[in-house]
C-alpha positions in Angstrom: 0.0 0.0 0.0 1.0 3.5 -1.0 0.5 5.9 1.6 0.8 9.7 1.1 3.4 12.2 3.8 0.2 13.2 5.7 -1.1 9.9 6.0 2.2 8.7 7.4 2.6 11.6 10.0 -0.9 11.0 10.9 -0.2 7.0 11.2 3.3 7.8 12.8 2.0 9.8 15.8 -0.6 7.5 16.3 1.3 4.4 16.8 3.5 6.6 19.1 0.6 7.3 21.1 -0.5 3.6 21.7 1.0 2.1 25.1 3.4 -0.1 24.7 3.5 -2.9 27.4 6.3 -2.1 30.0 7.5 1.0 28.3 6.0 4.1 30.2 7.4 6.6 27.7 4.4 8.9 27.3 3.8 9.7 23.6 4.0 13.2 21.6 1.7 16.1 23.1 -1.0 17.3 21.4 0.6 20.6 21.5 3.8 18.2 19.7 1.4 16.7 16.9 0.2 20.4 16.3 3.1 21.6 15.9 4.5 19.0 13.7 1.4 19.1 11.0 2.0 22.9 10.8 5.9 22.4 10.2 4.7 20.1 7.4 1.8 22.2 6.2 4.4 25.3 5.9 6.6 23.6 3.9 3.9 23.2 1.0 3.2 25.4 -1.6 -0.6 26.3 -1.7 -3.4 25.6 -4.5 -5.8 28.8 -4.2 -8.1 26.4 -6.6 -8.1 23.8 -4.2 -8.2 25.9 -1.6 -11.6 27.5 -3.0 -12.8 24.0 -3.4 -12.4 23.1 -0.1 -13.9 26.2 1.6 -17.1 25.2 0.5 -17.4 23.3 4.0 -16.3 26.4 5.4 -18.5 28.9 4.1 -21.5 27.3 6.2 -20.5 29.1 8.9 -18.0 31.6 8.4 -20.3 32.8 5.1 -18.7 32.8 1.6 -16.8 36.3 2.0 -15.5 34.7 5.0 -16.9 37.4 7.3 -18.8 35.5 10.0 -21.7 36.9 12.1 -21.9 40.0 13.6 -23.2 38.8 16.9 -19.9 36.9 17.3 -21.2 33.2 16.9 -18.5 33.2 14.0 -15.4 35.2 13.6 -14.3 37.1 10.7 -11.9 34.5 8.9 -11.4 36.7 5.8 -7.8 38.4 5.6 -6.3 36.7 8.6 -2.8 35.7 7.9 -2.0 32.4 6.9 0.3 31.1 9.6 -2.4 31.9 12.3 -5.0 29.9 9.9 -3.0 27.0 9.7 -1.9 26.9 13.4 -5.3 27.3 14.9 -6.2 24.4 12.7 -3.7 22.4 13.2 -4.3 22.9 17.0 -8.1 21.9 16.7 -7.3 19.0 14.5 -4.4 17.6 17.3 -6.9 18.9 20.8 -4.7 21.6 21.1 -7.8 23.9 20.7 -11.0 23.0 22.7 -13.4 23.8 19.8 -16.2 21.2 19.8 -18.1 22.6 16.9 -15.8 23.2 14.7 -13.3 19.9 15.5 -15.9 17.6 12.9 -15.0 19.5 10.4 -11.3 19.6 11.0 -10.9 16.0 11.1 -8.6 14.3 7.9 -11.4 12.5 6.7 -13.6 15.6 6.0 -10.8 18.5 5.6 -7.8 16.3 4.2 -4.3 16.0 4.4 -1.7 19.3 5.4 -2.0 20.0 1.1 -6.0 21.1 2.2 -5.1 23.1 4.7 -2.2 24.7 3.4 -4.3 25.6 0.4 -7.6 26.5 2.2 -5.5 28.7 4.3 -4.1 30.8 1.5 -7.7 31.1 0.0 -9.2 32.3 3.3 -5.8 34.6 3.5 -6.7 36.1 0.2 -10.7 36.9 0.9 -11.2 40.6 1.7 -12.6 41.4 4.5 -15.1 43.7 5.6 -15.0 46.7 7.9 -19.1 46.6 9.4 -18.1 44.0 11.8 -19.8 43.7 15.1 -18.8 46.4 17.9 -19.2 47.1 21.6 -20.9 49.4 23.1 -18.3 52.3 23.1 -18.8 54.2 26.2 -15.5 53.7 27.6 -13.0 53.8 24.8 -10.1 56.4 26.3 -10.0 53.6 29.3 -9.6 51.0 26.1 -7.1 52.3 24.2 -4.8 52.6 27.0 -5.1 49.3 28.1 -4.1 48.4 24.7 -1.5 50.0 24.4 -0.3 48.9 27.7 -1.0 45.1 27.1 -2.1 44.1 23.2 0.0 46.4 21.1 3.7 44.7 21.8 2.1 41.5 19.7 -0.7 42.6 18.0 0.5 46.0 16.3 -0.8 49.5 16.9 -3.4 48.9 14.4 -4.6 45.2 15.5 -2.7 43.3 12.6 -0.9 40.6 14.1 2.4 38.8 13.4 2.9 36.5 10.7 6.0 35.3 11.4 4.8 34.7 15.1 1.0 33.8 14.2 -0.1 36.2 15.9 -3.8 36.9 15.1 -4.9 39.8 13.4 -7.7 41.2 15.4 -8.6 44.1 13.2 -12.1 43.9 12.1 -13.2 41.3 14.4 -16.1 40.9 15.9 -17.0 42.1 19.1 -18.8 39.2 20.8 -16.2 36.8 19.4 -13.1 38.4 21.1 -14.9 38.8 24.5 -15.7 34.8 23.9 -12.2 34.2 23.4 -11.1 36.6 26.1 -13.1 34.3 28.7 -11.6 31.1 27.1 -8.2 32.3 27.4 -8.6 33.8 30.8 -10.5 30.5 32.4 -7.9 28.0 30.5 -10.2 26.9 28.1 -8.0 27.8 25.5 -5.8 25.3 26.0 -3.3 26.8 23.0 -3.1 30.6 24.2 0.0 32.3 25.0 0.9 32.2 28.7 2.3 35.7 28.9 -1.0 36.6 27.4 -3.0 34.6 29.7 -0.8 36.3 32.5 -1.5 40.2 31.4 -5.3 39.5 31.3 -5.6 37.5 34.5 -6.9 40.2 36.7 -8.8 42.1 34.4 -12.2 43.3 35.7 -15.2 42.8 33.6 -15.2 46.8 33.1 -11.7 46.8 31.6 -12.3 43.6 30.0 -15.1 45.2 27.7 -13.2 48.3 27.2 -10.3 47.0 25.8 -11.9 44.7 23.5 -14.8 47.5 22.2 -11.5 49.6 21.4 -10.0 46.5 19.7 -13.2 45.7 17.8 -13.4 49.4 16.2 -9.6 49.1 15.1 -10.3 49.3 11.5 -8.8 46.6 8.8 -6.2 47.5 6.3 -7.2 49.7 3.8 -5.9 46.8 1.5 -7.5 44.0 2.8 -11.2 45.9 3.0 -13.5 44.6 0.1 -15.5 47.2 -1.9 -18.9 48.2 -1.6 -21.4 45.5 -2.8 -18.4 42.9 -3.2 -19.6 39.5 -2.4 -17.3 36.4 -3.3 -17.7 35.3 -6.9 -17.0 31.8 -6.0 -20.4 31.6 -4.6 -22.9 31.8 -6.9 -26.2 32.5 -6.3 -27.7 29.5 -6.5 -24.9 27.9 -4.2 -26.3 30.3 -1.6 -29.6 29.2 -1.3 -28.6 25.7 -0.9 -26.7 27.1 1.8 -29.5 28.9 3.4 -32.0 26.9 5.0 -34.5 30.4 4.9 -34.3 29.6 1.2 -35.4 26.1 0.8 -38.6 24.8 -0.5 -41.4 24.1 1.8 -42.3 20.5 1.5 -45.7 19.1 2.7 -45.9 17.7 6.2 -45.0 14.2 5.9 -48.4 13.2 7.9 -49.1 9.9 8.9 -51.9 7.4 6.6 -55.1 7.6 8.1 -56.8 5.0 10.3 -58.9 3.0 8.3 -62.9 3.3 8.5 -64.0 1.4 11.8 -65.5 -1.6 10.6 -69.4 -2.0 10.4 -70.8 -4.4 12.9 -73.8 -5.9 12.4 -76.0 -5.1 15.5 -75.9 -8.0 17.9 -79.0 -10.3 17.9 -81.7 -9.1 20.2 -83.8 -11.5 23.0 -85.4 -14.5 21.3 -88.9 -14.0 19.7 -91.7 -14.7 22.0 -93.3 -18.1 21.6 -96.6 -17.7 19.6 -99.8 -19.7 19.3 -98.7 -21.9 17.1 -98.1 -25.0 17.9 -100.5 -24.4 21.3 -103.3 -26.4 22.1 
């Protein structure tokens, strides 16, 4: 049997993670299997076409542009650089990442091999993004800003835009909701692949700071580069891909309603007393 580079790494790590009788050697990390699919996936060279392909599965949630929900039930994806992509990926795939609805989707057998990701990464790289994402309530921005500046701008940037070379997320443009989500899950240890010094800085914050920082974040606006135009919606979706997509748009179908009873049978009436006895017969 043939078997492909991802399908050896995959059946490599897994044999090192069965127990071997009398050898207590614990086996690779899922932090370790993370990080080696996303050495692997680096050193590919992406298909965009592919890449497209695959994002099909994607854009059930995350929408076709890649822009997710304003209320924060789905990030913006759309413009966020490639490395993070990959990692965070890489990290749901391995249990790095707690993220029970998305982990299905992440799996080999549905997403693929470190080519998939690597070239669905790029795609979702390349989508522009948009700048009406969901805000907070901005009553206490000046209180925001400087807590940005004291604790989010030394890794994310001035204006929001993240690391590559580190994979550190852009957060530009994202939603509201979603970053106080994420906040919580990196505060609590839910995140089980945030950065300590991060999960340090943000230990104490009080729910007041908390929301001020993060409704300053969520107004940073996106590169001017990376923001699609008025109108733009993602020509790889066409329209008749998007109502198969939206269950609002499907066809009503009759109610699937049970047969009905049958007709009770008809019964003849029971017989009543006997007759009484006439003369006949009488003397």
């Amino acid at each position: 049997m043939k078997f492909s580079p991802s399908r050896t790494l995959v059946a490599a790590f897994c044999l090192a993670a069965l127990p071997v009788q009398g050898d207590d050697t614990p086996g690779p990390s899922p932090a370790e299997i993370a990080g080696a699919e996303y050495a692997e996936v680096m050193a590919l060279e992406p298909n965009l076409d592919n890449g497209r392909q695959i994002y099909l599965t994607c854009a059930v949630c995350h929408s076709p542009e890649g822009w997710g929900t304003p209320d924060g039930s789905y990030p913006q994806i759309a413009g966020q650089l490639r490395t993070v992509i990959i990692k965070q990926l890489a990290d749901v795939r391995a249990r790095n990442r707690d993220n029970p609805l998305m982990y299905p989707f992440s799996v080999p057998r549905i997403l693929g091999g470190p080519q998939n990701i690597a070239d669905v990464a790029a795609y979702v790289a390349s989508l522009p993004m948009t700048a009406d994402n969901g805000k907070g309530p901005g009553v206490d921005l000046d209180l925001g800003a400087k807590l940005y500046q004291e604790h989010c701008h030394d890794c994310h940037g001035d204006a929001g835009v993240g690391n590559e070379d580190e994979h550190l997320p852009q957060i530009a443009g994202q939603h509201f909701n979603y970053l106080m989500r994420q906040f919580d899950a990196i505060r609590s240890g839910r995140r089980k692949n945030s950065d300590p010094e991060m999960v340090r800085q943000i230990k104490h914050f009080t729910l007041r700071e908390q929301t001020a920082v993060l409704d300053y974040t969520s107004r940073l606006p996106p590169p001017y580069d990376k923001v699609a135009a008025a109108g733009w919606t993602n020509p790889h979706f066409p329209s008749f891909v998007r109502q198969s997509m939206n269950p609002e748009t499907q066809p009503e179908f009759p109610a699937m309603l049970p047969p009905p009873l049958p007709a009770p049978l008809e019964m003849a009436p029971p017989p009543g007393p006997p007759a009484a006895a006439t003369g006949a017969g009488e003397r």
